[in-house]
Structure formats: C-alpha cells, structure tokens
C-alpha positions as a printed Julia matrix, in Angstrom:
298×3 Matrix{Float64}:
  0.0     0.0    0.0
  0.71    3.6   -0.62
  2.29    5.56   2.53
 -0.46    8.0    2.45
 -3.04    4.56   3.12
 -1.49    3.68   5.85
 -3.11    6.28   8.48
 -5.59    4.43   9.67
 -4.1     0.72   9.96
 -3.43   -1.26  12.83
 -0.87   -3.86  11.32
  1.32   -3.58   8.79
  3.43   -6.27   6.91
  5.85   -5.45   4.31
  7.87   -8.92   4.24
 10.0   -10.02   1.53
  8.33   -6.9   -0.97
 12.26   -5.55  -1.72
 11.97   -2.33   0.1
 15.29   -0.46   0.42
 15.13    2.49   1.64
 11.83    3.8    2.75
 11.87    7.78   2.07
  8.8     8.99   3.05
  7.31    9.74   6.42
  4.45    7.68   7.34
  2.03    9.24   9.38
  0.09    6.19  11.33
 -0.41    7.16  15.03
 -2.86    3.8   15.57
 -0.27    1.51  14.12
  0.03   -1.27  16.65
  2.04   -4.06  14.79
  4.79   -3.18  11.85
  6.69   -6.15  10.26
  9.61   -5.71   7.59
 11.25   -9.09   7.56
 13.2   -10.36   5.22
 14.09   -7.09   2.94
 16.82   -5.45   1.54
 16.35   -1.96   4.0
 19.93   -0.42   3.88
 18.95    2.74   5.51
 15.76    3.89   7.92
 15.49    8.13   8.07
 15.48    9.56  11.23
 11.97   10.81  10.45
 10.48    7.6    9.59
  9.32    6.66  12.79
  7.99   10.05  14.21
  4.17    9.53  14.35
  3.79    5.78  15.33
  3.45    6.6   18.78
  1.32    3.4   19.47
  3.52    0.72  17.8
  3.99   -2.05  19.81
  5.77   -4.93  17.71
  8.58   -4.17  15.25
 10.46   -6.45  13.38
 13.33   -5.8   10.92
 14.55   -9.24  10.67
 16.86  -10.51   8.37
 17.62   -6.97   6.4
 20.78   -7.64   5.38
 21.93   -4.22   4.51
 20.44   -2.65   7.59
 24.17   -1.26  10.11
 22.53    1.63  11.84
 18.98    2.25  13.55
 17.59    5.98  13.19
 18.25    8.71  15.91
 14.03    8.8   15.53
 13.13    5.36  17.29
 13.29    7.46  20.49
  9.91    7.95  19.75
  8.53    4.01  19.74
  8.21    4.96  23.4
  5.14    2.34  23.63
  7.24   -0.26  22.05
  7.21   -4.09  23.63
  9.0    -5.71  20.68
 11.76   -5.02  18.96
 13.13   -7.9   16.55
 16.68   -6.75  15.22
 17.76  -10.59  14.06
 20.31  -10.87  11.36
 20.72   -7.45  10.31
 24.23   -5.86  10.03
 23.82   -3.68  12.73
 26.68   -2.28  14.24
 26.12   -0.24  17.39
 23.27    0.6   19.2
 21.91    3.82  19.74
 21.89    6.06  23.05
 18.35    6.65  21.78
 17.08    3.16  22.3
 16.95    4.16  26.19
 13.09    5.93  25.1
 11.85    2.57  24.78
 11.33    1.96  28.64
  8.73   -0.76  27.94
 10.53   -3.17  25.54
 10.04   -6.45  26.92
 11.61   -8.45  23.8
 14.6    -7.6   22.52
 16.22  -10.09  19.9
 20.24   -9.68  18.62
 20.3   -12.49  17.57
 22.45  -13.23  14.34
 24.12   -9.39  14.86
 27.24  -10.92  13.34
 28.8    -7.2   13.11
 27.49   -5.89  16.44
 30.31   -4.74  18.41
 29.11   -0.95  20.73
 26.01   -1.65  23.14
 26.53    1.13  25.34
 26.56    0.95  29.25
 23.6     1.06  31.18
 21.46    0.51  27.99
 19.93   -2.6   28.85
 19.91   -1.97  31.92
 17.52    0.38  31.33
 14.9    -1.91  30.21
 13.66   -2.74  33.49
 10.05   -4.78  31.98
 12.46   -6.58  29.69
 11.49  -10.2   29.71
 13.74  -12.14  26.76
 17.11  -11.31  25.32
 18.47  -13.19  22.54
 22.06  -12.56  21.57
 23.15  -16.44  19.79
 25.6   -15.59  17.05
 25.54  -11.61  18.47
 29.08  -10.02  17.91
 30.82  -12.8   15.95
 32.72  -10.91  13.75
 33.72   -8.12  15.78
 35.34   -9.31  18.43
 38.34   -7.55  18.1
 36.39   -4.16  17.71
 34.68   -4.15  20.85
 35.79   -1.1   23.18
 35.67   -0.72  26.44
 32.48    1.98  26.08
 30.56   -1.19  25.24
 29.25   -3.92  27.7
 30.35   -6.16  24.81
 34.36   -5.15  25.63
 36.18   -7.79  28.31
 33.98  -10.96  27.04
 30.81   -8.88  27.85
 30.89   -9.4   31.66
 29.79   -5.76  32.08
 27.06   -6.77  30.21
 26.61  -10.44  32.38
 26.51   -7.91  35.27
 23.78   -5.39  34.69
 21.5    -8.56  33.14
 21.56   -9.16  37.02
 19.54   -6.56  37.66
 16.49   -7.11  35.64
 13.72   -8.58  37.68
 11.81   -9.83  34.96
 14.17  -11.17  32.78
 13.26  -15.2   32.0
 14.89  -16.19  28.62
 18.18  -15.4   27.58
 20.06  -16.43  24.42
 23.73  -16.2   25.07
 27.21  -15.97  22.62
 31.05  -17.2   24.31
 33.52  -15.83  22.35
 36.56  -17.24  24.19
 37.26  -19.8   26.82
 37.83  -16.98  29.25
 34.61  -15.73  28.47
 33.27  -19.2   29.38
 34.52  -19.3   32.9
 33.02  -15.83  33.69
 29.77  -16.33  32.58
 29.49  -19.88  34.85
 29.93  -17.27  37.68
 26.79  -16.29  37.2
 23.81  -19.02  38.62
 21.19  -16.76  37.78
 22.28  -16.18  33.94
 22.48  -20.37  33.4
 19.23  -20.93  35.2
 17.21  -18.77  32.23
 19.61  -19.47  29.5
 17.85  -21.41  26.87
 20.52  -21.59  23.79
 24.33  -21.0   24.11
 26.67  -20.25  21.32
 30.54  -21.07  22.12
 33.21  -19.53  19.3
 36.85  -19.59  19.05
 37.1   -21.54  22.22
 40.63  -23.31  22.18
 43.05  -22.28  25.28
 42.18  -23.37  27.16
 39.41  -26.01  25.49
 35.91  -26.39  26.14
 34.96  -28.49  29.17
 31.22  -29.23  27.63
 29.96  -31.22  31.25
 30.92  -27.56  32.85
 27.22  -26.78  30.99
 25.54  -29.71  31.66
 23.65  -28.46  34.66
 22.13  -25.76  32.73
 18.68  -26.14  34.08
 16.44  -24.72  31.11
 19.29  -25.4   27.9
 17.34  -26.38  24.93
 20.44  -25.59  22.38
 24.41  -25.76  22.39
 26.32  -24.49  19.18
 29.93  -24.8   19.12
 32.2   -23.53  16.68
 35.88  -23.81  16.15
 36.61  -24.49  19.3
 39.03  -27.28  20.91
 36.68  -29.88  23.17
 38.62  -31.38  26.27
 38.82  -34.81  26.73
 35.78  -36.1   28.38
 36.66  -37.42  31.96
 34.58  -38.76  35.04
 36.01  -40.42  37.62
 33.04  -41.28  40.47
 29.8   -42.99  40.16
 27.89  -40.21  41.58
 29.38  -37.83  39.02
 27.78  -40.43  36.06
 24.34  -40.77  38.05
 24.08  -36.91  38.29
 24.81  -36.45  34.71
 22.44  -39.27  33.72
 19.99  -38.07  36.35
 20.52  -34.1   35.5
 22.96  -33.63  32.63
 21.84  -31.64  29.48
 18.3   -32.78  30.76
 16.47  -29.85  28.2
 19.08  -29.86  25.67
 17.46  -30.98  22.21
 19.31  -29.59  19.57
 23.04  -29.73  19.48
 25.6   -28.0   16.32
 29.3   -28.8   16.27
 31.29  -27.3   13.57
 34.76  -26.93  12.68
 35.81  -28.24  15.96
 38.97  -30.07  14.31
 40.39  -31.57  17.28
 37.61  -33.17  18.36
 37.88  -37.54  18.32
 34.39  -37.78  19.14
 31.41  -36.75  21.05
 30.76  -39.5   23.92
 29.28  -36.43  26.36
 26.37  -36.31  23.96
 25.33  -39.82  25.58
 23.7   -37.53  28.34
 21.62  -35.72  26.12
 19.12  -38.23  26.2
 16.49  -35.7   25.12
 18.34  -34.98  22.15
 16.54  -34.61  18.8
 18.33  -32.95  16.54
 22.38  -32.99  16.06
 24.57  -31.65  13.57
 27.89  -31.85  12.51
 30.33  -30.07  10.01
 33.55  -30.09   9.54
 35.13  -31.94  12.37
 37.61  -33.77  10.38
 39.11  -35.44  13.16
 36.07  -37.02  14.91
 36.06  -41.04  14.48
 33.28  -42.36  16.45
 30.0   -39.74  17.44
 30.11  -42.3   20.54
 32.9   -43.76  21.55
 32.61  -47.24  22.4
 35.46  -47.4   24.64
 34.79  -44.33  26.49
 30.87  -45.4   26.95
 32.44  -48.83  28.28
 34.5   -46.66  30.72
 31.07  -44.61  31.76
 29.02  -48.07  32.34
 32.13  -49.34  34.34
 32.0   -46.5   36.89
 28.54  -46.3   36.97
C-alpha cells in the first residue's frame, strides 16, 4: 500500500516486498504491529518513525543491509517488541533508552554488532527475553571498552543481574575466558535457553561444565578445541544421567577439528536434533570405549 493509506491501519506487513530504503514519512499514530522481515532496507530516516506513537511490535529481521537504527526510534516509546535478528547492525543507539517498555529484545544473528553502550539494557527494566546467539561474531576484536560487549561482555553479564523480569536469555562465548566468567553467574544459566561457544581453544571447552544448565534447549559450538571427556566417580555419572543436558534438544558442532568424538552427547538423552560439520578429526559420534568406561564406573 501507498504511505499516504497507511493512516488508519493497525498492522502492517511489508515482508519479503524488496523495500530499500523507505523515504517517506508515514504518518500512522494507531499503528500497533509493523513487520519488515526479510528485505533489503539499507537505511531507515530519522523521520520515519515520528508519528507511530502506538507501535507495539517491530520487526526488521533478516535486512541484510540494515548497520545503523535511526536517531528517531526514540519515539517508539510504547514499544514491547523489537526484533533486530540478522541485520548488520553495528552499534546501538543512546536513543534506544526511550523505549522503557521493551520487553523483547532479539540480537540475535548481529554478526557485526560490536558498541552496546553501558547502562542501555539496563535500562529496560520490563524486559522479559534477550536473545544474543551468534551476536558479535565478527567483531570481536572491535569491541571497546564503552561497550558492555568489551572484556567478554561481563559488564554486560553484570547489569543482566539486575532485571527482575528477565526469563529467557540467548547467550554468545567468544573465548574460553569468556566461558569461565559467565558460569559465575547461577542466575544467567538458570534462564539461558541456547548458548553459542566460538573460538574456544586455550584453554578447550569443558562441555559437562554446561551440563547443569537447568532450562538449555540448544548448544552451538564452533571452532573451538573440546577437552577430553573425563569422570572419575559414580555419583558424578548418576548426576549427569539423572541431570545432565536434561532440556538440551538440539546440538551443532562445527569446525571443531580436534575433536575424536562426542561421547558427552550420551547424556543428552532428550536430544533430537544434532549436527555436525567439519570436524575432520572425529572417528566415532560415541565412543565405544569411552561409553564402556562410563558403564564401568557407573
């Protein structure tokens, strides 16, 4: 529809119709719902948003050529959902901090996403879910310390603390450091429901330091070295079997060269969906001699 027919709408989907760049300014104060999935948006104006007052529920998912958000979404001050999932966004605006009653906030797939400014978050006190899987991979090493991203995002970790009403969280690991300071943080793994783990080799993974990850539906690892799996007591096999990975369904392991094989997946046993690429070195998913081991203790 034409932008001048869109006054008195309620919701309004534009997905997949090869919009670039919309130019000019809507006016649509009773707009509730806007979705823009899936285009080719390489640039929003900072006008653009300026009478939707009312919106609710925007999604810009998948816009490839989106890197910045407008100075103007200050004024999305009703705003509850805001879907910014594998776009090329870079940074995120000081301006976001208008939107005090986002409760959904999704990251994830922000490949290039490397300034989140302090406090930002934070800010969203009513927020509810935060998904951040595959958030920042390819700009690690341009994360400063005037982000919550910089020092394996632990600044971030830390103000997450302090939202009340926070109850699903999608999580990236960009290092093994970054790994032992987020399993500092009980409250973080209890609402954690997917975990991505990059570039994880010195030292490597420990993957039974997750297991007891409460509410952990998926595990991605990626080029990362996996230590060798070892468990020494009885109780330590009962507690895994009892306990381990006991949500985890859907597991992705790629480019993990190192790897022989994959015997802690044995404690997934509600595992339905597994993947593997490029893992040249893995012989046996299972390992026959290191499930004999496990029944041996046990």
């Amino acid at each position: 529809p034409k932008v001048e027919e869109w006054e008195g709408a309620k919701r309004i989907s534009l997905m997949k119709t090869g919009i670039q760049s919309p130019s000019e300014i809507p006016t649509c104060p009773r707009l509730v719902t806007f979705l823009l999935d899936g285009n080719w948006i390489e640039e929003i104006t900072d006008g653009f948003f300026r009478s939707m007052s009312s919106l609710r529920v925007l999604s810009l998912r998948r816009n490839l050529a989106l890197s910045k958000l407008p100075s103007g979404i200050s004024n999305l001050v009703s705003l509850h959902h805001l879907d910014l999932s594998w776009t090329r966004i870079r940074g995120l605006p000081q301006e976001l901090k208008a939107l005090e009653k986002l409760r959904y906030l999704s990251l994830e797939g922000t490949r290039h996403l490397s300034i989140i400014p302090h406090q930002l978050i934070s800010g969203f006190s009513k927020l509810e879910v935060l998904r951040l899987l595959w958030c920042g991979l390819w700009s690690r090493k341009e994360q400063e310390e005037g982000s919550v991203l910089y020092d394996d995002a632990e600044p971030l970790m830390k103000e997450l603390l302090g939202l009340k009403h926070l109850n699903v969280l999608s999580w990236s690991l960009h290092s093994s450091l970054a790994v032992q300071k987020f399993l500092k943080y009980p409250k973080l793994l209890s609402i954690t429901q997917s975990v991505g783990v990059y570039f994880c080799q010195s030292p490597p993974l420990n993957v039974l330091h997750l297991a007891y990850m409460e509410n952990l539906q998926e595990l991605v690892i990626l080029n990362s070295d996996l230590e060798e799996m070892k468990i020494d007591s009885a109780e330590e096999v009962k507690k895994l079997f009892r306990s381990g990975f006991r949500s985890l369904n859907t597991v992705s392991v790629d480019y993990c060269q190192k790897a022989k094989d994959l015997t802690w997946l044995v404690f997934a046993q509600n595992l339905k969906e597994l993947r593997i690429d490029s893992c040249y070195d893995v012989e046996e998913i299972i390992s026959v001699d290191k499930l004999s081991d496990i029944s041996e203790i046990n």
